[in-house]
Phi, psi and omega in degrees: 000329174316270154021276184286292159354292186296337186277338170293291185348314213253330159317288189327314165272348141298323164319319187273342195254012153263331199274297193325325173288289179323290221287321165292000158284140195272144182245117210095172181313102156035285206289306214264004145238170193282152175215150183249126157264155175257164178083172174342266201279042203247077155197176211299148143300335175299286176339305167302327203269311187307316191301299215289335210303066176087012159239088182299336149298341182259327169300321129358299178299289174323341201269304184289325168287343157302311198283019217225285167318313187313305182324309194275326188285350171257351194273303149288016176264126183318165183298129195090344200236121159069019183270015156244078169226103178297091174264039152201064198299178130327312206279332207222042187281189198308311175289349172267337179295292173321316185273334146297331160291301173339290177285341159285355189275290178331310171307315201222040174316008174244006158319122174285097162023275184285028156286290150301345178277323171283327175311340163287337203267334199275317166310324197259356230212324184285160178300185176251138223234000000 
């Protein structure tokens, strides 16, 4: 009878840990879903510009949540795609990464933070001219 207890027990938590799986896989086509990204830099460039304004610590904060997204959009980049991509070359180092979110914000203030941040990553993924 244990036994049998145990053996329910434990279908029963393969069952929920298989819906719980299921239930993470995207339904449909790839392309088509949506994600709410989080944190610091899920917000406006004006905010960035505003937050950021002669405080090098808050910007710092913005910077590690770029290299945090990047991080993760190279993580999820299918097999083959983008797996020598350095986001952090010699060519292109942090303070020049920084001062491009800068200026992209600057550009564009009505843009979402982590707009410049894919426009870098699109940046750091071209050859080097």
């Amino acid at each position: 009878m244990i036994a049998n207890c145990l053996k329910s027990h434990h279908m029963r938590a393969i069952a929920i840990l298989c819906s719980a799986a299921a239930g993470a896989l995207p339904a449909g086509p790839a392309g088509a879903q949506t994600v709410k990204i989080v944190g610091i830099g899920a917000s406006s460039c004006q905010y960035f510009l505003r937050e950021t304004n002669g405080k090098p610590e808050a910007e710092k904060n913005f910077f590690a949540w770029a290299q945090g997204y990047m991080s993760g959009l190279l993580l999820r980049a299918p097999p083959g795609k983008d797996e020598d991509l350095d986001l952090a070359p010699d060519a292109y180092p942090s303070l020049k990464q920084a001062e491009f979110l800068r200026s992209f914000c600057t550009r564009n203030p009505d843009a979402d933070f982590s707009d410049g941040v894919n426009d870098l990553y699109r940046t750091l993924r071209a050859p080097p001219s």
